[in-house]
C-alpha positions as CSV (number, residue, x, y, z in Angstrom):
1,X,0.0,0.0,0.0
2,X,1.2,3.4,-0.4
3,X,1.9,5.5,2.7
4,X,0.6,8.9,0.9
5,X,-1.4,9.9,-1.7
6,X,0.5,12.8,-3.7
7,X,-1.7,14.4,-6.6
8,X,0.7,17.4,-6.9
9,X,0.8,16.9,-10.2
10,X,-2.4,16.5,-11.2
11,X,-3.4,20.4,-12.4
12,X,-0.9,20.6,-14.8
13,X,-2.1,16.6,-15.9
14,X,-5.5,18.4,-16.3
15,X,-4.4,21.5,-18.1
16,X,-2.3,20.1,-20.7
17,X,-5.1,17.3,-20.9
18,X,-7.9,20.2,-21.5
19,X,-5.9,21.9,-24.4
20,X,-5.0,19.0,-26.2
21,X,-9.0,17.4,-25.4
22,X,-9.8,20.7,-27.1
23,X,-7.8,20.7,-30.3
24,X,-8.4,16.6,-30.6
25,X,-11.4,16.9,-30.7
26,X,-12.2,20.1,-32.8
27,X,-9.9,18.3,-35.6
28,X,-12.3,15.2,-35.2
29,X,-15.7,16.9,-35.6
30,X,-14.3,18.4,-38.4
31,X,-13.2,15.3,-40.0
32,X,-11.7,15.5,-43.8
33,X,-8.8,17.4,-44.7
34,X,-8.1,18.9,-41.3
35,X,-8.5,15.8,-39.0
36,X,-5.8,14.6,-41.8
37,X,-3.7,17.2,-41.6
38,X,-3.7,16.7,-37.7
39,X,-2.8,13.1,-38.0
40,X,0.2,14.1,-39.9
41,X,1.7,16.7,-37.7
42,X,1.1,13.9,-34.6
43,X,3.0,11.4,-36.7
44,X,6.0,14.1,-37.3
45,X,6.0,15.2,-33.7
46,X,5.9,11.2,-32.8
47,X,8.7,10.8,-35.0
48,X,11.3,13.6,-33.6
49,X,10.6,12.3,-29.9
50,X,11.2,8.5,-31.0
51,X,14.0,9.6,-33.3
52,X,15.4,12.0,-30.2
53,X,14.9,8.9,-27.8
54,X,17.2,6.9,-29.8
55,X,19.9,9.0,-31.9
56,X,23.0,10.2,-30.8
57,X,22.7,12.5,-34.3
58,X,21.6,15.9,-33.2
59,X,19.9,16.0,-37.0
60,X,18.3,12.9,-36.9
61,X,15.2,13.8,-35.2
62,X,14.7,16.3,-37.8
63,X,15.2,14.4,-40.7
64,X,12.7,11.9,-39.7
65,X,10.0,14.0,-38.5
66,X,9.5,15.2,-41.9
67,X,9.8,11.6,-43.5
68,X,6.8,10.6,-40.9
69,X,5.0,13.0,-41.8
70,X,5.3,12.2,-45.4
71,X,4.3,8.3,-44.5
72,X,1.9,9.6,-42.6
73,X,0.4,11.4,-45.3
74,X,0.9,8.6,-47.8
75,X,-0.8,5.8,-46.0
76,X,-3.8,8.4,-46.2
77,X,-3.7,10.3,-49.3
78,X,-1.5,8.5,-51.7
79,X,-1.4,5.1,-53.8
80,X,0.3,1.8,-52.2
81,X,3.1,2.6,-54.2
82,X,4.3,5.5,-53.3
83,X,3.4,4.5,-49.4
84,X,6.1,2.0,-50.3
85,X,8.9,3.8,-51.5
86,X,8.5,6.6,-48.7
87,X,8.4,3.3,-45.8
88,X,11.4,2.5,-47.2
89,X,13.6,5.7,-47.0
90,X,11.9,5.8,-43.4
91,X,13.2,2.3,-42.1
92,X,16.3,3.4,-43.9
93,X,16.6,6.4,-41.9
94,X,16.0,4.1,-38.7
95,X,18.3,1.8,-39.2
96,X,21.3,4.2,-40.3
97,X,20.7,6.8,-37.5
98,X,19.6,4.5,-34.4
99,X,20.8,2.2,-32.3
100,X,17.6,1.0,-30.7
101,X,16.6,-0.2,-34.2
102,X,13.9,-2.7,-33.2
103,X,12.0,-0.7,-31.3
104,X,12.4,2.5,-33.7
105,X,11.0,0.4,-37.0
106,X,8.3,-1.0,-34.3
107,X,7.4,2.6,-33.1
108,X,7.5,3.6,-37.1
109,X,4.6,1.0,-38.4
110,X,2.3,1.7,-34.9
111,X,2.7,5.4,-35.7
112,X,1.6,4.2,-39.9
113,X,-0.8,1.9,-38.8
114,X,-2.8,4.7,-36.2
115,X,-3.1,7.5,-38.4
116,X,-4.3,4.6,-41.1
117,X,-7.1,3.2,-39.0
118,X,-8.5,6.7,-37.6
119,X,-8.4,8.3,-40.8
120,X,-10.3,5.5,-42.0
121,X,-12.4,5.0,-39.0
122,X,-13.9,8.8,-39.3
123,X,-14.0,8.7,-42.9
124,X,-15.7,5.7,-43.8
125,X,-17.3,5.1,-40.3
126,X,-18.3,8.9,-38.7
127,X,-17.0,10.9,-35.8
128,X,-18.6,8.3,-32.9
129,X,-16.4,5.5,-34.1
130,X,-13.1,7.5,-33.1
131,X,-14.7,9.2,-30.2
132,X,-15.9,5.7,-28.6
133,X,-11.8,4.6,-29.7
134,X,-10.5,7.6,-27.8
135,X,-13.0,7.6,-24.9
136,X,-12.1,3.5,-24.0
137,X,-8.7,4.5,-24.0
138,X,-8.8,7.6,-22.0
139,X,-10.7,6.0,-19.7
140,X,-8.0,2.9,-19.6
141,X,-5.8,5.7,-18.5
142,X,-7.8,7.2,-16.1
143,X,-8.8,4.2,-14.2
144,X,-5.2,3.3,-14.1
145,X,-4.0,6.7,-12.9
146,X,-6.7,7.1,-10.2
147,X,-6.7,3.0,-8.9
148,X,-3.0,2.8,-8.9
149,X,-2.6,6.1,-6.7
150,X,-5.4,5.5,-4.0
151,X,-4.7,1.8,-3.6
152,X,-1.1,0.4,-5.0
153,X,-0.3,-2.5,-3.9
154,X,2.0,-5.2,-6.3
155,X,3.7,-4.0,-9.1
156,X,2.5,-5.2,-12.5
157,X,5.9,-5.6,-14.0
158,X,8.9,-3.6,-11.9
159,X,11.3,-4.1,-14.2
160,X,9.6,-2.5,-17.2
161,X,7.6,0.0,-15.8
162,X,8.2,0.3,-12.0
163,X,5.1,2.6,-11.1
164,X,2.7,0.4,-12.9
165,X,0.6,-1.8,-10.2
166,X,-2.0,-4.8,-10.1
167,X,-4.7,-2.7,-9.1
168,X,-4.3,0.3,-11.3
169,X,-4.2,-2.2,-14.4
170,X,-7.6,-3.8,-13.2
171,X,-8.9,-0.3,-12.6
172,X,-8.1,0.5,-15.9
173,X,-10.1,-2.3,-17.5
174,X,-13.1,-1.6,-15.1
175,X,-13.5,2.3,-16.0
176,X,-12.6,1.3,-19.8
177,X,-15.8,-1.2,-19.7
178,X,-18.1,1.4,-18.4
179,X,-17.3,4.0,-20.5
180,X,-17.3,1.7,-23.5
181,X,-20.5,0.7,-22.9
182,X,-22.7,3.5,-21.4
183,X,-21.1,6.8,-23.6
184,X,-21.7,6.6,-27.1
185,X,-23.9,4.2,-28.9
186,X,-22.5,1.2,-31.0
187,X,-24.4,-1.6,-32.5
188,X,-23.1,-4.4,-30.5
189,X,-24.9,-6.7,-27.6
190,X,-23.7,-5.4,-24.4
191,X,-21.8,-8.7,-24.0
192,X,-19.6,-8.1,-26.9
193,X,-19.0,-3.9,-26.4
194,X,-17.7,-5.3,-22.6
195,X,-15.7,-7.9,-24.1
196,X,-14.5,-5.1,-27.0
197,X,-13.7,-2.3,-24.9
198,X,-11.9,-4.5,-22.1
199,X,-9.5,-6.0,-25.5
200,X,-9.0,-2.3,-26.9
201,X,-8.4,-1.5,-23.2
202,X,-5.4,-4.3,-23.2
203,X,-4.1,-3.3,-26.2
204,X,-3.8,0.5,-24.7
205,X,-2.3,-0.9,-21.8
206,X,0.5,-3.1,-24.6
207,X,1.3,0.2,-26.0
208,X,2.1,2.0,-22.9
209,X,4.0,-1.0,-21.7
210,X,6.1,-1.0,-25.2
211,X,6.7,2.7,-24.7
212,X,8.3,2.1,-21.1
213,X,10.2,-0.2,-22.7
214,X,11.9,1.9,-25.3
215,X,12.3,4.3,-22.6
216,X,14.1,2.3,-20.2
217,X,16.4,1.7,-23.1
218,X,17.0,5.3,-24.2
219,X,17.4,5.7,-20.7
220,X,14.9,8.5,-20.5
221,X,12.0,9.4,-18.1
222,X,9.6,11.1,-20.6
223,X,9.5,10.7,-24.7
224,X,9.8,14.7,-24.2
225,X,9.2,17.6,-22.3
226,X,6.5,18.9,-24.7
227,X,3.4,18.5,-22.5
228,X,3.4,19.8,-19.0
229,X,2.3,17.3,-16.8
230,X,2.4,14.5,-19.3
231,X,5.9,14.4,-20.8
232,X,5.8,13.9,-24.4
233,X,3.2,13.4,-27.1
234,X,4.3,10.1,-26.8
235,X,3.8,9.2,-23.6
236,X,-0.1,10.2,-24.2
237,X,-0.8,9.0,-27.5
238,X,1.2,5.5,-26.6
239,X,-2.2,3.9,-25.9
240,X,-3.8,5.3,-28.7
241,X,-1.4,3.3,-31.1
242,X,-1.6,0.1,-29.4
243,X,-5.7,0.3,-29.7
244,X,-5.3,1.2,-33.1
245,X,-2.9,-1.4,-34.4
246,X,-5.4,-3.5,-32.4
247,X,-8.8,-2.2,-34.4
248,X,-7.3,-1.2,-37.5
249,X,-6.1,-5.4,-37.3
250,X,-9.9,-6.1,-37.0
251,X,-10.7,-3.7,-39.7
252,X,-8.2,-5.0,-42.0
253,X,-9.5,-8.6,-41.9
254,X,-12.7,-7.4,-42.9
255,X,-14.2,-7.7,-39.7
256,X,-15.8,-4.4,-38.8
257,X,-19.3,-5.6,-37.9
258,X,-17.6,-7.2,-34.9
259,X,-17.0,-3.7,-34.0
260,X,-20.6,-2.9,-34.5
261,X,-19.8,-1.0,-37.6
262,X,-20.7,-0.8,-41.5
């Protein structure tokens, strides 16, 4: 058990969170062009703090923000071909510049894959689709943030993320079912939006594990110190990717009406 409860840094967690709640989702209900154009400027930023993590080259980070950005754009507005050719000056990039190569290339195909699947998920599906996406993995998050502080207790995996407990993990899938099922409307038995939202809610979870990982070997404590409160844009949209490799996975095998989409 923890001795003390410390929320100190909660306001600035709250702040941060408000601004970037507000731009998010603004970008969303606008949809089209814009909410693309968001996407891309995520994936660059992504790209300089994973390239920054990992590079010992001052103009690495640079370089491959920009070429990010342009696979960003190309798994969303371009033929299969030329998402191709740009992939493969990216991995190039990675595997020059880094020495974390693995887990560069990994972070590369997450951060492809996520702006893939919700560009597609508000284009061909509407603006609930991505908020119910969002709104099980916010709520992941919260759950953990909020169960983990008042009750600690074992550590889920000390060695990879040493603030990470048993109880903040199970809090996270609790709050992640409710939301999923009682906030916006999806056409799926309650059963199955449960079973959906507990999985995407896992997946979250995966992706902020991976992210510790690749920090504990850059030996870093924050993907950045963009965000007040939160670190880098990484270490908030972490989540994000794994839930989207997860249901973009689902879409991609043609399986959407699982999701309670058509």
């Amino acid at each position: 058990m923890n001795s003390k409860v410390d929320f100190s840094d909660l306001m600035p967690r709250i702040v941060s969170a408000v601004v970037l709640v507000s731009v998010g989702l603004g970008c969303i209900l606008l949809g089209g062009i814009i909410f693309g154009l968001f996407l891309i400027a995520v994936a660059g930023l992504l790209g300089w703090e994973t390239s920054r993590m990992h590079s010992r080259n001052k103009v690495a980070p640079y370089v491959y923000a920009l070429e990010i950005a342009a696979l960003a754009s190309s798994v969303m507005f371009l033929p299969a071909f030329w998402t191709l050719c740009i992939a493969g000056l990216v991995m190039g990039t990675a595997l020059f510049f880094h020495h974390t190569r693995l887990a560069v290339v990994l972070t590369t195909i997450a951060i492809a894959i996520t702006c893939s699947t919700l560009f597609v998920m508000r284009t061909r599906y509407g603006f609930d689709s991505v908020m119910w996406l969002v709104l099980v993995v916010v709520a992941s998050d919260v759950g953990g943030y909020f169960a983990g502080k008042l009750i600690g207790g074992w550590k889920l995996l000390p060695v990879i993320s040493p603030q990470k407990t048993w109880s903040g993990t199970l809090g996270g899938l609790a709050l992640a079912a409710v939301v999923g099922t009682t906030t916006i409307q999806m056409d799926m038995s309650d059963l199955n939006l449960i079973l959906m939202s507990v999985l995407i809610a896992i997946a979250a979870q995966i992706g902020d594990l991976f992210e510790s990982v690749m920090k504990r070997k850059a030996d870093v404590k924050d993907s950045s110190n963009l965000i007040p409160g939160h670190g880098g844009l990484l270490d908030r949209f972490d989540g994000l990717m794994g839930a989207s490799v997860a249901f973009g996975l689902v879409l991609a095998l043609g399986n959407a009406s699982l999701l309670g989409l058509s």
